[in-house]
C-alpha positions in Angstrom: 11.9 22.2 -27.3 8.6 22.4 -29.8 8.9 19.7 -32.6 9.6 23.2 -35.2 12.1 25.0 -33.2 15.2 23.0 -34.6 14.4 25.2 -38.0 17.3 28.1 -37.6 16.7 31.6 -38.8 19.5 31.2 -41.2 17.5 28.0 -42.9 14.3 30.2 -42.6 16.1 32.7 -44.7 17.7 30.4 -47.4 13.6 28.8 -47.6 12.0 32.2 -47.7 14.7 33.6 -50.3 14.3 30.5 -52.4 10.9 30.4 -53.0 10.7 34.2 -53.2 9.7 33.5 -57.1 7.1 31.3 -56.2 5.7 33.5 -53.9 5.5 36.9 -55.3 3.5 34.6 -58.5 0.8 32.8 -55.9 0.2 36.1 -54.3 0.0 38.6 -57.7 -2.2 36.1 -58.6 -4.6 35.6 -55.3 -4.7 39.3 -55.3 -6.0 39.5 -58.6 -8.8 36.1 -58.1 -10.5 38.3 -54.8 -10.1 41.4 -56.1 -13.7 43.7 -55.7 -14.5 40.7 -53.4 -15.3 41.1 -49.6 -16.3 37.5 -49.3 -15.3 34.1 -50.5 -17.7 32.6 -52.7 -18.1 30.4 -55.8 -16.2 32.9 -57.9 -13.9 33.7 -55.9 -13.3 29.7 -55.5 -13.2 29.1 -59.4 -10.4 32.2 -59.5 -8.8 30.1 -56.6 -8.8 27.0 -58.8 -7.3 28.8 -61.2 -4.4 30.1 -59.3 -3.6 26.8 -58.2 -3.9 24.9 -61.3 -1.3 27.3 -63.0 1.0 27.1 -59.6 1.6 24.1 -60.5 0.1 22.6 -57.7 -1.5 20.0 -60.2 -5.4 19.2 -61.1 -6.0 16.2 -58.6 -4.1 18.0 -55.7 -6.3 21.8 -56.3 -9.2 20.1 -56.2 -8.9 18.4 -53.2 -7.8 21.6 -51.6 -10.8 23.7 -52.8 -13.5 21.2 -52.0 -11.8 21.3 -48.2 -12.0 25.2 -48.4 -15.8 24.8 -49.7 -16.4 22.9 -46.8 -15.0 25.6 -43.9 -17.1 28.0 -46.2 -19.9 26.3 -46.1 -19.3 25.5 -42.1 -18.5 29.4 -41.0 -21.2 30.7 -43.4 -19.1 34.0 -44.3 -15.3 34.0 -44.4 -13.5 37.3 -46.1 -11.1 37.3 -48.6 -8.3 38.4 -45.8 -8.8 35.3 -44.3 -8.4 33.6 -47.3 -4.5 33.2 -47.4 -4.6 31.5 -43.3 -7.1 29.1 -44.8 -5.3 27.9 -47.8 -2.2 27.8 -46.1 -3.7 25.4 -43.0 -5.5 23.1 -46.2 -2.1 23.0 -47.7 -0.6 21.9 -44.2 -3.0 19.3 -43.5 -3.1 17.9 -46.4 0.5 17.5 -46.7 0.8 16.5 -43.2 -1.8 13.3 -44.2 1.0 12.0 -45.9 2.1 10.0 -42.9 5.5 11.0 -42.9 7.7 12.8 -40.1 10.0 15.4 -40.9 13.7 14.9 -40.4 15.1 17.2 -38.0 18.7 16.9 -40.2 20.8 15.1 -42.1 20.0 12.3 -40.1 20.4 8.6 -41.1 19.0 5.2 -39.1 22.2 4.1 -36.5 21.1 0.6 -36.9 21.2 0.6 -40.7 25.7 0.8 -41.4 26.2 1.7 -44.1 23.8 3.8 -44.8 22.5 3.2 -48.6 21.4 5.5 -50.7 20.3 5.0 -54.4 19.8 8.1 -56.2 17.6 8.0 -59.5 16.4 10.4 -62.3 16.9 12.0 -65.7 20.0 13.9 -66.2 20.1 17.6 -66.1 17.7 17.8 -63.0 20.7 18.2 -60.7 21.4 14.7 -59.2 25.1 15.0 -59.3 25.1 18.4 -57.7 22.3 16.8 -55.2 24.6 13.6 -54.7 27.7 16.3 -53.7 25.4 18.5 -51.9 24.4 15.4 -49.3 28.0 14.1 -49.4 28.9 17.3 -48.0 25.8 17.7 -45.6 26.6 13.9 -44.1 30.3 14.6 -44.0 29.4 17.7 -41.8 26.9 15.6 -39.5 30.1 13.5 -38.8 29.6 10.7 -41.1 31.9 8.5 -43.2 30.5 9.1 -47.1 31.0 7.1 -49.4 30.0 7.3 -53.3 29.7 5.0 -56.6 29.8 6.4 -59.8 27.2 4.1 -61.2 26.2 5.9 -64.2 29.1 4.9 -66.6 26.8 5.1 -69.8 28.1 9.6 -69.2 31.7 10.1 -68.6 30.6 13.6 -67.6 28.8 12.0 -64.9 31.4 10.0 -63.4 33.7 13.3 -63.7 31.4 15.6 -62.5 30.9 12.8 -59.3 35.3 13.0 -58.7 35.0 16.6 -58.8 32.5 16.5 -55.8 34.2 13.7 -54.0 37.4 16.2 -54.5 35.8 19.2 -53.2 33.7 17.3 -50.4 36.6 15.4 -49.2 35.1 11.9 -49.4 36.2 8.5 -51.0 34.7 7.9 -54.7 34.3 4.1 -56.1 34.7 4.1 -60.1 35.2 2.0 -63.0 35.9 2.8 -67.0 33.3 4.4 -69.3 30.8 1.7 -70.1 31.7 -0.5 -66.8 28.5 -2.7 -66.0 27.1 -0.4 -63.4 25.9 -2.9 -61.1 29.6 -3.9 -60.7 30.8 -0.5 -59.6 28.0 -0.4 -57.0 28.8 -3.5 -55.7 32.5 -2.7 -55.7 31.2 0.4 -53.6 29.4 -1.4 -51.2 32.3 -3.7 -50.4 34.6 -1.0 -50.0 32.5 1.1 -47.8 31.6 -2.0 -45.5 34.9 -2.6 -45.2 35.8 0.6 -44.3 33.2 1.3 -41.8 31.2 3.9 -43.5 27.9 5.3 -42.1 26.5 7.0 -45.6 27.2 5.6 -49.6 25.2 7.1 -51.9 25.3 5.8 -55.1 24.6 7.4 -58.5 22.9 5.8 -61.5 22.2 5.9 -65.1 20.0 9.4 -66.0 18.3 7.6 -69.0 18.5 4.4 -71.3 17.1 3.6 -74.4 13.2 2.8 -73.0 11.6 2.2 -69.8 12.2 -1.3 -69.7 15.7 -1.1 -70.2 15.6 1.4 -67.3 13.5 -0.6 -64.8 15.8 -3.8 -65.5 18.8 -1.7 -65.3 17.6 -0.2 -62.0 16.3 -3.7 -60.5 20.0 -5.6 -61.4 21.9 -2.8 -59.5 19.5 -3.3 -56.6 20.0 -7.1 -56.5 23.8 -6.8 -56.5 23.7 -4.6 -53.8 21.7 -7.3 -51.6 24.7 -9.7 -51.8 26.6 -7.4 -50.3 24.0 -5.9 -48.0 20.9 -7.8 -47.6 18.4 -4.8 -47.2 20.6 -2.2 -49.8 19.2 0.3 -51.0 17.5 1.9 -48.1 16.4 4.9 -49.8 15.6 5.3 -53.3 16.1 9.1 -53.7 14.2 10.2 -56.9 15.9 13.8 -57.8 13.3 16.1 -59.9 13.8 19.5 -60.9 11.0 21.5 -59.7 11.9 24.5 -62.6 10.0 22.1 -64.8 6.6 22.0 -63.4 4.1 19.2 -64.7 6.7 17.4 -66.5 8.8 16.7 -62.9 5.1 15.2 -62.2 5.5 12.7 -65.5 9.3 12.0 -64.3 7.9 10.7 -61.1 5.2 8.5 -62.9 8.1 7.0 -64.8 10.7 6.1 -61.9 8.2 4.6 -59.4 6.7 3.0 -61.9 10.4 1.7 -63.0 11.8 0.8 -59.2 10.7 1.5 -55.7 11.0 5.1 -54.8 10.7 6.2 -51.1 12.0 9.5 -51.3 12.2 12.7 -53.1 14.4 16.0 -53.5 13.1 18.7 -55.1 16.0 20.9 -57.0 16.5 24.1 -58.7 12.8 25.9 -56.2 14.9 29.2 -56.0 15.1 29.6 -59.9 11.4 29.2 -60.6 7.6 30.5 -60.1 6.6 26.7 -60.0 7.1 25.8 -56.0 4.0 24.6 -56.4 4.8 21.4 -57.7 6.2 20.6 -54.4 2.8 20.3 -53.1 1.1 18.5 -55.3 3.8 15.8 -56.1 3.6 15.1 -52.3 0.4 14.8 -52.2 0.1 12.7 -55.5 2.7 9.9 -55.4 2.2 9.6 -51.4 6.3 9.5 -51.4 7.8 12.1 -48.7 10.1 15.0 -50.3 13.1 14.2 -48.0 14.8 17.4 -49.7 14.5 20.6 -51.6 17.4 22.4 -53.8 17.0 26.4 -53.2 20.4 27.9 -54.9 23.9 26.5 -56.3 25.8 26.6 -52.4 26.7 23.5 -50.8 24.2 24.4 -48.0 21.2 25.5 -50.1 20.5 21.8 -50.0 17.5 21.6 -47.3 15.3 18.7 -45.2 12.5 19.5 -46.1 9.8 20.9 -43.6 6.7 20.7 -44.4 5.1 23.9 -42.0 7.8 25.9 -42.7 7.2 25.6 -46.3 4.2 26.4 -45.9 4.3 29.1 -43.6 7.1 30.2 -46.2 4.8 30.6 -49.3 1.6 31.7 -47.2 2.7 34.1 -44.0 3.1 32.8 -40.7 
């Protein structure tokens, strides 16, 4: 079996209907940077910076990715503007691939690590909750035992909106009143779940406080009350951004792995927006693997990300 062929046609179809947005605004755009061009050359490489730049792809990020296409210019002394698109699509792979980090074949979690724990973090509105319900369900399906902790008790919306996913999901919820010390709950989770001999808990935290420092000691105290129940909770930091809003998801991330340690990312809200791009240039910037990527509102338009067939989804196979 090759290392891609666990990626089903129905996934392929949910990618490449997702980022259809995305696409059909990287390639009205390419067309328009070569056209009257035969060749690739310097203006055809500034019109290519362009595109990038307003793909979202990010400054830093576009111009590592035309200095490696100047390069393979200047190597195979004449490439055409058809060839253009298989180039920039093998750049993008590389270069995300140079992130060190493996793709997970599914909703997967380490058997040696019981339970499972899962801190999710970012500002409200970019679909955590949904993303929280969305994995719950994904997990559940792999055969797991989910649990979940409503750890942002500043929202009572949150906390509902978390019961009615634990409702629909079919999976055990740990809350407390409005305005219960969040670390509390998550420690009440933790103790419930180890008890219980869950494989997943995925616990939900505070969207924003008053300032930065508030959120960073917020974030840090939940983390330490976990360790007393389980020494090396959390095991994932999930960082949820919404990929709708471009450059500012890229200031979001600035702020929560400056505020606690992220090591993974889900990307929601692709299949509404032109701005895919960010995708690839958040990857490449903050060196933290996107573990997931929201394309639509179902409970399995929640995706492991793949880095190829994202690719090969904005660019042609």
């Amino acid at each position: 079996m090759g290392i891609f062929s666990f990626f089903s046609k129905e996934k392929k179809e949910t990618l490449d209907k997702g980022l259809s947005k995305t696409k059909e605004n990287v390639f009205s755009k390419l067309t328009r940077a070569i056209a009257g061009k035969s060749k690739v050359d310097d203006e055809v490489l500034d019109n290519l910076e362009e595109v990038l730049i307003t793909s979202d792809v990010g400054v830093d990020t576009t111009l590592k990715i035309i200095e490696r296409i100047e390069k393979r210019v200047a190597r195979d002394k004449y490439v055409t503007t058809q060839e253009l698109t298989t180039l920039l699509r093998d750049e993008i792979a590389t270069l995300l691939t140079e992130n060190n980090t493996e793709d997970a074949e599914s909703f997967t979690v380490p058997e040696d690590k019981k339970p499972y724990v899962i801190m999710v973090v970012g500002v409200n509105g970019v679909g955590k909750t949904t993303t929280i319900g969305k994995l719950a369900y994904q997990f559940k399906k792999a055969g797991k035992n989910v649990y979940l902790g409503a750890a942002d008790t500043f929202r009572a919306a949150a906390v509902e909106q978390l019961v009615i996913w634990s409702e629909r999901v079919g999976v055990p919820i740990v809350k407390q009143k409005m305005g219960s010390d969040p670390a509390s709950v998550a420690f009440d989770t933790l103790s419930s779940a180890k008890a219980n001999g869950a494989d997943v808990v995925i616990i939900d935290t505070a969207g924003r406080l008053h300032n930065k420092i508030n959120l960073m000691n917020e974030l840090t105290k939940i983390k330490n009350v976990m360790k007393k129940v389980i020494p090396d909770a959390p095991h994932e930091v999930l960082l949820v951004l919404d990929g709708s809003t471009g450059q500012n998801a890229f200031e979001q991330a600035k702020q929560f792995t400056a505020a606690t340690e992220v090591n993974a990312l889900a990307v929601t809200k692709l299949d509404g927006t032109a701005k895919g791009g960010v995708v690839i240039g958040i990857s490449d910037h903050f060196r933290i693997p996107v573990k997931y990527i929201g394309l639509g509102e179902g409970m399995e338009d929640l995706q492991v990300f793949n880095k190829k067939e994202f690719v090969n989804s904005l660019f042609g196979e």
